[in-house]
DRENVO-203546 format. One line per field, with one value per residue: residue number from 1; residue in three letters; y, x, z of N, C-alpha, C in turn. Coordinates in pm, 1 decimal, padded with zeros to 6 digits. Layout:
<atoms>
markol	(NUM/...)
tilo	(Ala/...)
n_py	(Y/...)
n_px	(X/...)
n_pz	(Z/...)
ca_py	(Y/...)
ca_px	(X/...)
ca_pz	(Z/...)
c_py	(Y/...)
c_px	(X/...)
c_pz	(Z/...)
</atoms>
This chain:
<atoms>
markol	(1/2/3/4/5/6/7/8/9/10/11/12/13/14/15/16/17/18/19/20/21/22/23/24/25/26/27/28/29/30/31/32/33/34/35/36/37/38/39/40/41/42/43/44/45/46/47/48/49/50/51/52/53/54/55/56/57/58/59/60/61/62/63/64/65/66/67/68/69/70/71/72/73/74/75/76/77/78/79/80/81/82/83/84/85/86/87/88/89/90/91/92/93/94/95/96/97/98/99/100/101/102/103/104/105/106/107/108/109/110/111/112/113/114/115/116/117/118/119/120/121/122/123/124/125/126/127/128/129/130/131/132/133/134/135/136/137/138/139/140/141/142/143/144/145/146/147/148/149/150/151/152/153/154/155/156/157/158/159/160/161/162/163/164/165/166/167/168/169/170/171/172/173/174/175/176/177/178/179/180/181/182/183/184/185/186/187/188/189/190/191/192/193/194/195/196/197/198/199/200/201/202/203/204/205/206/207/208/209/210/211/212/213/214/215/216/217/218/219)
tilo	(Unk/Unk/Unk/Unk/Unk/Unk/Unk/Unk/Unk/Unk/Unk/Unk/Unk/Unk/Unk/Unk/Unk/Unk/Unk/Unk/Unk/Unk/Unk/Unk/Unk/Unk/Unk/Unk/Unk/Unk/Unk/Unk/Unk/Unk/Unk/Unk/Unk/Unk/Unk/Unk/Unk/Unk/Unk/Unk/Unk/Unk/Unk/Unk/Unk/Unk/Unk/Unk/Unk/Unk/Unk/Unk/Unk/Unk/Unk/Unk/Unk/Unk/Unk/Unk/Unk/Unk/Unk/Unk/Unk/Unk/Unk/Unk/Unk/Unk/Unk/Unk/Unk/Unk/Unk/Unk/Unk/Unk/Unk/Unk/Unk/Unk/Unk/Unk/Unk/Unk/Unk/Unk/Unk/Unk/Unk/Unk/Unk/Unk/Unk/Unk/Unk/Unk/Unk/Unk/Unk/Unk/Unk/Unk/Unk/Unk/Unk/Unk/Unk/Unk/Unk/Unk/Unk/Unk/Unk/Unk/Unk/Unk/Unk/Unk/Unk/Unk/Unk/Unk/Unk/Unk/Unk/Unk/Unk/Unk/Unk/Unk/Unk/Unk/Unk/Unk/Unk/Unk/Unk/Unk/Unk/Unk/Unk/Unk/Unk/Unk/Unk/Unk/Unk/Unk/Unk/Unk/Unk/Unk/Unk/Unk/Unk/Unk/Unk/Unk/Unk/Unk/Unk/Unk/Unk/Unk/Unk/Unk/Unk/Unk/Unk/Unk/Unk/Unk/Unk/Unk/Unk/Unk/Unk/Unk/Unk/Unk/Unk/Unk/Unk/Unk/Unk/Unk/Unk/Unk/Unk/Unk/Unk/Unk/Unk/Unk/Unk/Unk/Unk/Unk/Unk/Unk/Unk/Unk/Unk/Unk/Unk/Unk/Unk/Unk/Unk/Unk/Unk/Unk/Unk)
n_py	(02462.0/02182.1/02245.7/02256.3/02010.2/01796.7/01536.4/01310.2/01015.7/00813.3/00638.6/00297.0/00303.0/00101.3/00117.4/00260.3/00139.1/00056.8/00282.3/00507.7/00743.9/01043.3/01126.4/01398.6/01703.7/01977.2/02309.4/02564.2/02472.6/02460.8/02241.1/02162.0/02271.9/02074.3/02043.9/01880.4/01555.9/01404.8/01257.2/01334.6/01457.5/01724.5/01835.1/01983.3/02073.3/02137.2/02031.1/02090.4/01957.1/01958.7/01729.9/01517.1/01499.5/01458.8/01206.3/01085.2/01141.2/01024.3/00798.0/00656.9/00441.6/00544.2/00780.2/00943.0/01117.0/01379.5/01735.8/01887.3/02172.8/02585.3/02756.0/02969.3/03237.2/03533.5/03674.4/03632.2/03420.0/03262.4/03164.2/02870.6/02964.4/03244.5/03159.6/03013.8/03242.2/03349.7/03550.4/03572.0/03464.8/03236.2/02857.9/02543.7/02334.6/02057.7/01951.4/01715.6/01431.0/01303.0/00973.7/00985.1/00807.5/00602.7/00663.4/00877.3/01247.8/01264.4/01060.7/01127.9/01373.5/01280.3/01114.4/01336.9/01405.6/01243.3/01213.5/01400.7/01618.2/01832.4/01977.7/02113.0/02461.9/02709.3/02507.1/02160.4/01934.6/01925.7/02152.2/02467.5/02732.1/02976.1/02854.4/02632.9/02565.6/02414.6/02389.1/02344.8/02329.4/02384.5/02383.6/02376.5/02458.9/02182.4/02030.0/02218.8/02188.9/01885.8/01879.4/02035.9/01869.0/01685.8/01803.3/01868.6/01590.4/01539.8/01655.6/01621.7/01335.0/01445.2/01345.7/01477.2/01638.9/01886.6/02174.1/02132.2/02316.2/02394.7/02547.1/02639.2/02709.1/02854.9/02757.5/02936.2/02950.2/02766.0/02755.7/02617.6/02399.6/02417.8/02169.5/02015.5/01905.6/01794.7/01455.1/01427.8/01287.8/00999.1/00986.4/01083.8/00953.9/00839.6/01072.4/01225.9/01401.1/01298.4/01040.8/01023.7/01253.2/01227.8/00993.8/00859.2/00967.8/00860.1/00610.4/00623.1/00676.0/00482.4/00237.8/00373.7/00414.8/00164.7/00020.3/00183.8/00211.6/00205.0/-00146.0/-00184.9/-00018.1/-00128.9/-00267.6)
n_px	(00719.1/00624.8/00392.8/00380.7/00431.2/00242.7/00043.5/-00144.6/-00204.8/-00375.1/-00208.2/-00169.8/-00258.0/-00136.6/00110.2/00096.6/00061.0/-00226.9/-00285.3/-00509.7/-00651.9/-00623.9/-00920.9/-00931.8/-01088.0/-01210.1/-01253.2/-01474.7/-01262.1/-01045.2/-00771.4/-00846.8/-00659.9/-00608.8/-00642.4/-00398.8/-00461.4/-00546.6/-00283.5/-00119.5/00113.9/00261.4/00462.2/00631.8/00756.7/00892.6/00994.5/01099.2/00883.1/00535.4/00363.6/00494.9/00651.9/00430.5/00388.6/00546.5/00569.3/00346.6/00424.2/00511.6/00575.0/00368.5/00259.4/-00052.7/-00151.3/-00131.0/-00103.9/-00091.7/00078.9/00133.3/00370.1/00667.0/00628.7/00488.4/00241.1/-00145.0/-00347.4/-00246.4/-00273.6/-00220.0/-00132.3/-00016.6/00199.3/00358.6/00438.8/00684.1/00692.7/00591.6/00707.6/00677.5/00712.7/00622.9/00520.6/00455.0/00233.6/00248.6/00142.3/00146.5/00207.0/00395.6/00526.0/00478.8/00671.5/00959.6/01047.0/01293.2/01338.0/01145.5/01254.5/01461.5/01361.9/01302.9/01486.0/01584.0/01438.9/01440.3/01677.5/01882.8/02042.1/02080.1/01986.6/01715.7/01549.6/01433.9/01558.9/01397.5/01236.9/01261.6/01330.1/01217.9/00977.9/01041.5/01203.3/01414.5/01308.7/01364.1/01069.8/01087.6/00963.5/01000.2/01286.8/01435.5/01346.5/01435.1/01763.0/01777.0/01766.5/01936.8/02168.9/02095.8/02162.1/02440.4/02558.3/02493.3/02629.3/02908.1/02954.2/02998.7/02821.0/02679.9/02901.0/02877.1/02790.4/02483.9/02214.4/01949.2/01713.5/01653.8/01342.2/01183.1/00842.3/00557.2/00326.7/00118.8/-00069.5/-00331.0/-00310.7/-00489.2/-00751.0/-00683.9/-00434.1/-00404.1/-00298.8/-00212.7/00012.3/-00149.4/-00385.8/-00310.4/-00134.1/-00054.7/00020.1/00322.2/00493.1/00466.9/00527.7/00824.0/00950.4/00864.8/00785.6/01082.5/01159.2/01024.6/01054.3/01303.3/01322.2/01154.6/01360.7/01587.0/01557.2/01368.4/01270.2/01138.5/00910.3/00561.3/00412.1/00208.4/00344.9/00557.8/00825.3)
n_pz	(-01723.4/-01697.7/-01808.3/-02067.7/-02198.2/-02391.5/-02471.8/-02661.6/-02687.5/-02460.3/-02194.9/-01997.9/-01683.6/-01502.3/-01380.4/-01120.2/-00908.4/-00891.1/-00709.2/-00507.1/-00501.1/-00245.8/00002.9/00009.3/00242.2/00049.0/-00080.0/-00276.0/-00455.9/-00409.8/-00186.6/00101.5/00413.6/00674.5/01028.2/01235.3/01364.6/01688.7/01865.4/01617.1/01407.9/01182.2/00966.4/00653.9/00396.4/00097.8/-00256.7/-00483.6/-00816.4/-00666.8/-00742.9/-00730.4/-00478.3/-00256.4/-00352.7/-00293.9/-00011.4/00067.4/00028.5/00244.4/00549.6/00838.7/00764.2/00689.1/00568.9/00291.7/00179.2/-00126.0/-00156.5/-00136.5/00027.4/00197.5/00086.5/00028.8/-00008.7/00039.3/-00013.1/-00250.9/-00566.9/-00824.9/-01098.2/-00994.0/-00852.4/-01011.2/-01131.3/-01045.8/-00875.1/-00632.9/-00415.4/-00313.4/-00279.2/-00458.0/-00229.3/00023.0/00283.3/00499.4/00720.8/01015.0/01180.3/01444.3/01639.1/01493.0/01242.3/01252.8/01283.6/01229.0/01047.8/00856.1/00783.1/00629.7/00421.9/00272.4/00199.1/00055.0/-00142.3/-00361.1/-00538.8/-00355.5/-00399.1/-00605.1/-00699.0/-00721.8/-00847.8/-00995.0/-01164.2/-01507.3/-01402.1/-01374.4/-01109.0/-00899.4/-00786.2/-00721.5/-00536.0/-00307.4/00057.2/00372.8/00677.4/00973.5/01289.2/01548.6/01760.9/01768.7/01576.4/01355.2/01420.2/01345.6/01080.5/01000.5/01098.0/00941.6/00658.4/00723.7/00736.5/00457.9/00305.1/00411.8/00324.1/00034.4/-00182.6/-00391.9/-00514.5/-00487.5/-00253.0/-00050.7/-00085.8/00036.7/00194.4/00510.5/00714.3/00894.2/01004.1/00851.4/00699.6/00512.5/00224.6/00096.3/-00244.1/-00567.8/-00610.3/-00837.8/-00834.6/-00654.5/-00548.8/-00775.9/-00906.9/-00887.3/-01013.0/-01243.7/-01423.3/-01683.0/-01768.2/-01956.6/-01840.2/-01557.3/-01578.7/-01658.3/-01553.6/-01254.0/-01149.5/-01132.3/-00951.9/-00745.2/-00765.5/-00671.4/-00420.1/-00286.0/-00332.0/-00216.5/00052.0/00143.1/00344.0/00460.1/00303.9/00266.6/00274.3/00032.7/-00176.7/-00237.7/-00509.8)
ca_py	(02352.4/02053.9/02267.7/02233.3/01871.0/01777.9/01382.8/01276.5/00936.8/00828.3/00515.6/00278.3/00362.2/00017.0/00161.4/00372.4/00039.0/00107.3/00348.5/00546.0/00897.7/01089.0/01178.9/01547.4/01805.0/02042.5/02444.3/02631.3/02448.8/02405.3/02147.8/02195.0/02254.3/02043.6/02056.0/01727.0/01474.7/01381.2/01226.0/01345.7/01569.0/01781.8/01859.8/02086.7/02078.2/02179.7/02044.2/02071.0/01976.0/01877.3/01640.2/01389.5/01495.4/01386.8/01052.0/01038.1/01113.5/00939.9/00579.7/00652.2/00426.7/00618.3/00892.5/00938.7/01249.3/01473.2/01762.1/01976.7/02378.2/02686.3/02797.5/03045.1/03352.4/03637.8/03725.5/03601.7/03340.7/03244.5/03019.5/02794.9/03054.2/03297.5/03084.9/02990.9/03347.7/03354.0/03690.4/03539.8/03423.3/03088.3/02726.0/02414.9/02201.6/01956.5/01948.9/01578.6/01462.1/01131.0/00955.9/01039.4/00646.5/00530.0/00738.2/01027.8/01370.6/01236.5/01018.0/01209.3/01455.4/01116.8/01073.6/01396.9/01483.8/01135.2/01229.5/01516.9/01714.0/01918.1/02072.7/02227.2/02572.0/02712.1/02437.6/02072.6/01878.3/02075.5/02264.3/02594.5/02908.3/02974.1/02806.1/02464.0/02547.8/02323.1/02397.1/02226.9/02397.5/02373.6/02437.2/02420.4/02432.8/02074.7/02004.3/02317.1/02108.0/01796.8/01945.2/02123.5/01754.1/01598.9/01886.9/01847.8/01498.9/01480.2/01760.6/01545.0/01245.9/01493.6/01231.4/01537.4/01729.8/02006.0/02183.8/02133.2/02459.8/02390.2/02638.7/02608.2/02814.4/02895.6/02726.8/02996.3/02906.8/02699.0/02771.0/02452.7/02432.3/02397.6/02021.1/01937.0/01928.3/01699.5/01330.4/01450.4/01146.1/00918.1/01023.1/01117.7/00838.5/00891.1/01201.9/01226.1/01443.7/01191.2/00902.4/01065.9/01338.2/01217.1/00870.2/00799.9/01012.7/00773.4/00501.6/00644.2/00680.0/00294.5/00149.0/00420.8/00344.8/00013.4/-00050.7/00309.8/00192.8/00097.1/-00279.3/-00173.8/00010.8/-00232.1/-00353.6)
ca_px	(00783.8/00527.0/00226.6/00433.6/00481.6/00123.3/00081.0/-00298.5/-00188.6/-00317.5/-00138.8/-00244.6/-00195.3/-00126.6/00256.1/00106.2/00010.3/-00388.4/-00281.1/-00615.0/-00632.2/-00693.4/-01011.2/-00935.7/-01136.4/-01162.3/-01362.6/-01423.2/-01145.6/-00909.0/-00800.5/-00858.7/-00587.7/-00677.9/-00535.4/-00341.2/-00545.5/-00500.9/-00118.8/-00079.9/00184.7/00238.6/00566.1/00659.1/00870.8/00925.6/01101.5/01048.5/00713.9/00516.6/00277.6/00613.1/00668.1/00339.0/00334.1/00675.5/00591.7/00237.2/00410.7/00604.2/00507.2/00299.3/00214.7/-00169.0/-00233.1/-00040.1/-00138.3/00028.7/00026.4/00279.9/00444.7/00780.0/00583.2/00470.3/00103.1/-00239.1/-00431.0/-00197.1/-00305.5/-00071.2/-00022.5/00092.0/00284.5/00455.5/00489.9/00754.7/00673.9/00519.9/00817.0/00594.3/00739.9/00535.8/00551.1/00376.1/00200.1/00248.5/00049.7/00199.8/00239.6/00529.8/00497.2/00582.7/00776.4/00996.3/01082.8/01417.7/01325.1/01066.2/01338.3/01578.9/01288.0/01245.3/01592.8/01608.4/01300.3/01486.9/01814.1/01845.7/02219.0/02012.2/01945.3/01585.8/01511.1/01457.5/01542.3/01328.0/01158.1/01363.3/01257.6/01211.6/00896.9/01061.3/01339.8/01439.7/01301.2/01260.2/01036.6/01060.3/00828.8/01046.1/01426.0/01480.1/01332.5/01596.9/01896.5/01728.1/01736.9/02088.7/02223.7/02120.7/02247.1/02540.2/02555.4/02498.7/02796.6/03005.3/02966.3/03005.0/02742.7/02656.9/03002.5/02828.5/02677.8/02349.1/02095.0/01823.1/01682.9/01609.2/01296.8/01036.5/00721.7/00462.8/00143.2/00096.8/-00192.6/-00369.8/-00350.4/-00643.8/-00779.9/-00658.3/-00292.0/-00367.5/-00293.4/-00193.0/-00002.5/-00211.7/-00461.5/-00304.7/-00016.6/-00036.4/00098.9/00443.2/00550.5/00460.4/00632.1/00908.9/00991.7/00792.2/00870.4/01179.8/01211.8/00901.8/01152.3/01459.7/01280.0/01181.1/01477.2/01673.4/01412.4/01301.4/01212.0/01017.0/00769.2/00455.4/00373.8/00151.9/00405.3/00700.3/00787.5)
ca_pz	(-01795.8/-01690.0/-01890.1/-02233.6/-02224.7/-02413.7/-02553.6/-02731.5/-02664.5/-02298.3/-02154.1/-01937.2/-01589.0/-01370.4/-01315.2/-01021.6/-00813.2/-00855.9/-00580.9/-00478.0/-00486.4/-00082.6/00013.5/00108.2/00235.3/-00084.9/-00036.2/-00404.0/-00567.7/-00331.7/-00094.5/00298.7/00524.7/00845.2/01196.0/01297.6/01467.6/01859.1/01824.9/01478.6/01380.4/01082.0/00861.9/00593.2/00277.3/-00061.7/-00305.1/-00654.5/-00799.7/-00569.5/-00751.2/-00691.5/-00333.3/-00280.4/-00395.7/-00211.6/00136.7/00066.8/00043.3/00390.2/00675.5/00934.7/00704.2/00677.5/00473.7/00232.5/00114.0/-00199.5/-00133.4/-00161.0/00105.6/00195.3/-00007.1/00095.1/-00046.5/00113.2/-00070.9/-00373.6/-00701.3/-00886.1/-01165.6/-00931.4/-00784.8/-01096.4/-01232.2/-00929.0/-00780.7/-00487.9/-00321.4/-00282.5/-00348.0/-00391.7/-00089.9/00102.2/00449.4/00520.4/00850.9/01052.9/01359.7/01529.0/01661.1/01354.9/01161.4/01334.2/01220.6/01162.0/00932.9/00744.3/00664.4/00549.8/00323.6/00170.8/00149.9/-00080.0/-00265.8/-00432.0/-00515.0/-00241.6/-00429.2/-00690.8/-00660.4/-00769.4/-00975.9/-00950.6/-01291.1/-01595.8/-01365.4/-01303.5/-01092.9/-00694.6/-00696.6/-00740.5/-00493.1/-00180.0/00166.7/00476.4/00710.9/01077.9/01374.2/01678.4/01768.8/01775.4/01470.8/01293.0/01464.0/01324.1/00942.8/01010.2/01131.0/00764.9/00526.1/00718.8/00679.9/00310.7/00272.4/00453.9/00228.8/-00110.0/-00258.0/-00553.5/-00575.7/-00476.7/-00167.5/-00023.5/-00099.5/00053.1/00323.0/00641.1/00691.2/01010.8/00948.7/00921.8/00654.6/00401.1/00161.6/-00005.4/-00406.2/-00638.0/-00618.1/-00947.5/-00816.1/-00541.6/-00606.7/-00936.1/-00945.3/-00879.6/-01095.2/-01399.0/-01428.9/-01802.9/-01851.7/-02019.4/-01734.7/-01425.3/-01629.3/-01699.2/-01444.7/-01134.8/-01149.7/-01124.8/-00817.0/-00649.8/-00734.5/-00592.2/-00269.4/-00250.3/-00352.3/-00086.7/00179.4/00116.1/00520.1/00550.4/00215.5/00323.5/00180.4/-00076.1/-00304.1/-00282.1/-00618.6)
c_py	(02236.4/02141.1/02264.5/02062.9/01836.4/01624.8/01361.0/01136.8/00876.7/00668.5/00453.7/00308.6/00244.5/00002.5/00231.7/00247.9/00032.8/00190.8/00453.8/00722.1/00918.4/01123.8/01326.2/01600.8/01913.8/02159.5/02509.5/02601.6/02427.6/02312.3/02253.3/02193.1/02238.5/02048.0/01862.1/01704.5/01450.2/01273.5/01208.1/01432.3/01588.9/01839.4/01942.8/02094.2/02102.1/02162.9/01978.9/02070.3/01940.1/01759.7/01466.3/01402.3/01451.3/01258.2/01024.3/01008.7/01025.2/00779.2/00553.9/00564.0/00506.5/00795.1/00909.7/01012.3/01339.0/01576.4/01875.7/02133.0/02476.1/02726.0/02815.2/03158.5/03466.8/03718.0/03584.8/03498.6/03272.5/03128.3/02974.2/02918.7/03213.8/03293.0/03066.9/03134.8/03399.1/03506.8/03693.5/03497.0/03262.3/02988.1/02620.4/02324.2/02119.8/01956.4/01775.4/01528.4/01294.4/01113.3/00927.3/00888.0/00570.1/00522.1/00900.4/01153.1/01322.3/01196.7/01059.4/01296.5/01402.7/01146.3/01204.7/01450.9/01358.2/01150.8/01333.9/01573.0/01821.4/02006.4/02174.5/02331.0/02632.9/02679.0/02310.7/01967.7/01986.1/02190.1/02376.0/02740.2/02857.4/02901.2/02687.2/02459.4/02462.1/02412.7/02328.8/02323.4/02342.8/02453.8/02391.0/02376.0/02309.3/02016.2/02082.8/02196.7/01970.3/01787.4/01971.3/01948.0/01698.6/01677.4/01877.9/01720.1/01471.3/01563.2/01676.5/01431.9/01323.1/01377.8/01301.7/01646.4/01838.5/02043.8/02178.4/02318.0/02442.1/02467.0/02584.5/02735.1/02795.8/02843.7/02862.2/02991.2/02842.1/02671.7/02642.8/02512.7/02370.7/02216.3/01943.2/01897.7/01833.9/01606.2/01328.5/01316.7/01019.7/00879.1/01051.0/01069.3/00831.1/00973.9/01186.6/01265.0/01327.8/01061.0/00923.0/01189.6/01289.5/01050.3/00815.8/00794.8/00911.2/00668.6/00485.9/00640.6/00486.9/00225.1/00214.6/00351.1/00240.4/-00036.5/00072.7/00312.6/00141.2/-00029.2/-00244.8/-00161.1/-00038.9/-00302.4/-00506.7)
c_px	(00687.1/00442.4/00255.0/00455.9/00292.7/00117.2/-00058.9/-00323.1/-00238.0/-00266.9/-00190.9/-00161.2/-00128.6/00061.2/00229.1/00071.6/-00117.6/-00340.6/-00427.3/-00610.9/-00673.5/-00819.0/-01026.6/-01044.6/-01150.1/-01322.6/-01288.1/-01309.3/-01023.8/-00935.0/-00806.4/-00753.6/-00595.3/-00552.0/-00490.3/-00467.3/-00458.4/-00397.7/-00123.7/00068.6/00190.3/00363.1/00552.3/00752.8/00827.8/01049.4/01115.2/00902.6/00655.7/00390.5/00405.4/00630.6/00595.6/00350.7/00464.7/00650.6/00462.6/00281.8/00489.4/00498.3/00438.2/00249.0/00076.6/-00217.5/-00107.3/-00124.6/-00042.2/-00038.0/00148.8/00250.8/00593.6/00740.8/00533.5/00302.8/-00002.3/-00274.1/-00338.8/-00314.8/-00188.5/-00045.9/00050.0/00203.5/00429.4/00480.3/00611.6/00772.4/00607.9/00637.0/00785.4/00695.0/00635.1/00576.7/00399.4/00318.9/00180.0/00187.7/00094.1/00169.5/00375.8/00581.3/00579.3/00656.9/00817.7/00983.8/01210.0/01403.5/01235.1/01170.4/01448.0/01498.9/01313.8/01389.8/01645.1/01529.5/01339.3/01630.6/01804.1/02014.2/02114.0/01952.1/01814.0/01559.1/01489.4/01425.9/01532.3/01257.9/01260.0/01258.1/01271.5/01107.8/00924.5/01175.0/01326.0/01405.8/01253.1/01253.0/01059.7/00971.1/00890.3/01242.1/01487.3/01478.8/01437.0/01711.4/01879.7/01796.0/01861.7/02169.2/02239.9/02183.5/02429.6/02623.7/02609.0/02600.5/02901.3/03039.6/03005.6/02925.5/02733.1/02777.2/02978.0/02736.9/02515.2/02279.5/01997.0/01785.5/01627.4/01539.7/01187.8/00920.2/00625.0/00325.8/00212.7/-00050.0/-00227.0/-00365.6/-00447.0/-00599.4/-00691.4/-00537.0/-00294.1/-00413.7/-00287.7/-00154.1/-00043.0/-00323.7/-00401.0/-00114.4/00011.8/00044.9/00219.2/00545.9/00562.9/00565.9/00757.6/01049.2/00963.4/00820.3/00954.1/01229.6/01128.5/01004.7/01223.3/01408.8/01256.0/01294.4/01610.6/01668.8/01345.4/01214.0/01075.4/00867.9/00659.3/00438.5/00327.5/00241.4/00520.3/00662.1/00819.8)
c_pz	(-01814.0/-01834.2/-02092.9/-02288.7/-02261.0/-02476.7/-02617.1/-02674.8/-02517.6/-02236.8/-02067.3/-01798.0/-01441.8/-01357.4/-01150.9/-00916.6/-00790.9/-00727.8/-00587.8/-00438.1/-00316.5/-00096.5/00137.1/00107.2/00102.5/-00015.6/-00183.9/-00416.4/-00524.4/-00254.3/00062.7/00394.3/00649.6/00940.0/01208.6/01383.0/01596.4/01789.0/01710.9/01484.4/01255.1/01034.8/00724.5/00506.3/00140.5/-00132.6/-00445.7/-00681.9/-00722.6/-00626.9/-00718.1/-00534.6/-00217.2/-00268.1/-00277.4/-00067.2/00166.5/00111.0/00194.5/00489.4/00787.4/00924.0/00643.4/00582.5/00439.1/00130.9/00045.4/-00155.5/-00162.5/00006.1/00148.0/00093.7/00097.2/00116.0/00015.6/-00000.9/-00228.2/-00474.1/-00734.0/-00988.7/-01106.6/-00895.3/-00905.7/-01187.1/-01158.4/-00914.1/-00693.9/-00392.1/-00282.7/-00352.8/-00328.1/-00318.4/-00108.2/00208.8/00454.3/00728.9/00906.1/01198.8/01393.5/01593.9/01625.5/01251.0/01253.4/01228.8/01140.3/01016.4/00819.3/00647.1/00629.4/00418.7/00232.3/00104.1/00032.6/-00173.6/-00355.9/-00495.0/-00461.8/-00292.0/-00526.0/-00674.8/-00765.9/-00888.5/-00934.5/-01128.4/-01397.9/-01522.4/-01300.0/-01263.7/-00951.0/-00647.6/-00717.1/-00630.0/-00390.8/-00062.8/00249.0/00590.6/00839.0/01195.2/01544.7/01671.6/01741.3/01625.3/01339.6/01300.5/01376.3/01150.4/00917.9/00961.2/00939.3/00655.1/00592.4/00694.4/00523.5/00246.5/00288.5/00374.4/00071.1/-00191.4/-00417.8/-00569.6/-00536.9/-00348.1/-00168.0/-00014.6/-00027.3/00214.4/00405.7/00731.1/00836.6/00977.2/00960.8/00871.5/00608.5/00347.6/00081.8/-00151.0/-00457.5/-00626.2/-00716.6/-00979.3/-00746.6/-00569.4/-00768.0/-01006.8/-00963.0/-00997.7/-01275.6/-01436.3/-01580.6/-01874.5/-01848.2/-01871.1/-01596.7/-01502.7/-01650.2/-01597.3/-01286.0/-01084.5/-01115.2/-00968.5/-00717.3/-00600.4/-00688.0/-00473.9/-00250.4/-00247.1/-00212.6/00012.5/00162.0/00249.3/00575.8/00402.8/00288.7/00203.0/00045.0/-00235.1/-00333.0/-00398.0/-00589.6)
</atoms>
């Protein structure tokens, strides 16, 4: 869906806050999937595209590093057009990397479950298929219960009329995607798609979360 949206036109880009692209690791064309630093920890979600999920968990207080990748698939080494020919079983996520300090688990998965529609089933907006679907990954029991707690939550309120989809899946990889994916938004604030699709959702997260923005990106 994104690769059909084409414009000539390019806009200027000081909507994104001069925000600064990461300085990841990157090997032939991909980014680097590093190990948490000494009291780091490391999280796991997908949900929708991820050049928005991204920027999302990027503006979180005590969130250091995000990087976009697939993971919940099945095959070794994926690319994005694998990924999107959905016969990988792959969705695009996130590996988001924090301190536990200053932002919990809890609230990470507050954040991501605001950064998205988590009712929508493999799709998120225009983008339809499995590799856009909702998952939040966990990596020990507590963290499951943690995940459980908020889908039951946001059931309980009926906020979208409609149950929550979004799986609740075992962490077990997550493969990095080609460079040119990561800090998409940041970088290419122009495109029709980011202004339009990617956007709004950045916004809905600030205005939700107003206390878990870091300074910078408060409007």
């Amino acid at each position: 869906m994104r690769t059909k949206i084409i414009f000539l036109i390019m806009l200027p880009t000081f909507f994104c806050a001069c925000n600064e692209a990461q300085k990841l690791e990157t090997k032939d064309g991909f980014a680097v999937i590093t190990a948490a630093k000494n009291g780091e920890a490391v999280a796991t979600y997908a949900g929708g595209c991820f050049w928005a999920m991204q920027e999302c968990m990027l503006e979180l207080k005590g969130v250091s590093k995000v990087i976009s990748g697939y993971s919940g698939g099945t095959k070794a080494n994926p690319d994005y057009n694998e990924v999107l020919s959905k016969a990988t079983g792959y969705a695009e996520a996130v590996q988001v990397y924090y301190d536990p300090k200053v932002i919990s688990f809890e609230k990470l998965t507050e954040a991501f479950f605001n950064a998205h529609d988590p009712t929508q089933e493999d799709g998120q907006g225009p983008d339809l298929g499995s590799d856009y679907r909702s998952i939040a990954f966990y990596r020990s029991p507590s963290e499951k219960v943690t995940i459980q707690k908020w889908i039951s939550r946001i059931d309980s309120i009926n906020g979208y009329n409609r149950p929550v989809v979004t799986e609740v899946v075992p962490f077990k990889i997550i493969y990095p995607a080609e460079t040119e994916h990561q800090d998409y938004y940041r970088r290419r604030s122009w495109d029709p798609y980011i202004r339009n699709v990617s956007r709004p959702k950045v916004l809905k997260l600030r205005k939700t979360m107003p206390y878990l923005i870091k300074s910078e990106y408060k409007d």
